[in-house]
Phi, psi and omega in degrees: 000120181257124189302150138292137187311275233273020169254166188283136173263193199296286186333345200277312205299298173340290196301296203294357190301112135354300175329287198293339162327283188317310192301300193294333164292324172280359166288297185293329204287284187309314184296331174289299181303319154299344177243344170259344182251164191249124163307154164265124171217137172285180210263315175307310170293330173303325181280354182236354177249300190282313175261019173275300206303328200270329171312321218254337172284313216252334181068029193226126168138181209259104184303107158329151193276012197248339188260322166303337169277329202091011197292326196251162182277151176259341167335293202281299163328303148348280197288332159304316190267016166279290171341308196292310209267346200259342166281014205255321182281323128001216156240139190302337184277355177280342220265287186328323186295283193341317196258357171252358118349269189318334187305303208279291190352118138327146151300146180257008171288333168318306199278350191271336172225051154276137194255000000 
């Protein structure tokens, strides 16, 4: 079966998509909003996240029992205390811009099985 030349193939249809457009303006949307504006942050997420990771840099605080049981993930603090640790020599606000950077990020699970 032969296409007609002037028809789209899948791929053109891929490329000409909305999408990754979007994504990227809301990606820079997020990222702008992250570094100009001052977050709202709850004292639970500061506490169960920013001061397991600064424990973890720094070698001083209190392990909460959600982590000692296993209820919570050590995943996010991880990930937090790489900034912390690569700002430790630095400056403290570098370490902090690095983590509302990281913050701001989308998750990549949406994109991995768009087609």
């Amino acid at each position: 079966m032969r296409l007609h030349p002037n028809a789209a193939s899948p791929n053109a249809a891929r490329l000409s998509s909305p999408l990754p457009a979007c994504l990227g303006v809301a990606l820079i949307l997020r990222l702008c909003t992250a570094l100009v504006f001052p977050n709202y942050a709850a004292p639970d997420e500061v506490f169960q996240y920013l001061e397991q990771a600064h424990r973890l840099v720094f070698g001083q605080g209190y392990v909460p029992w959600e982590f000692q049981v296993g209820l919570r993930s050590w995943l996010i603090p991880l990930l937090l205390a790489a900034p912390m640790a690569l700002a430790h020599g630095f400056a403290p606000w570098i370490g902090l811009t690095l983590i509302r950077v990281l913050l701001s990020a989308p998750p990549p699970c949406p994109l991995c099985g768009a087609r």
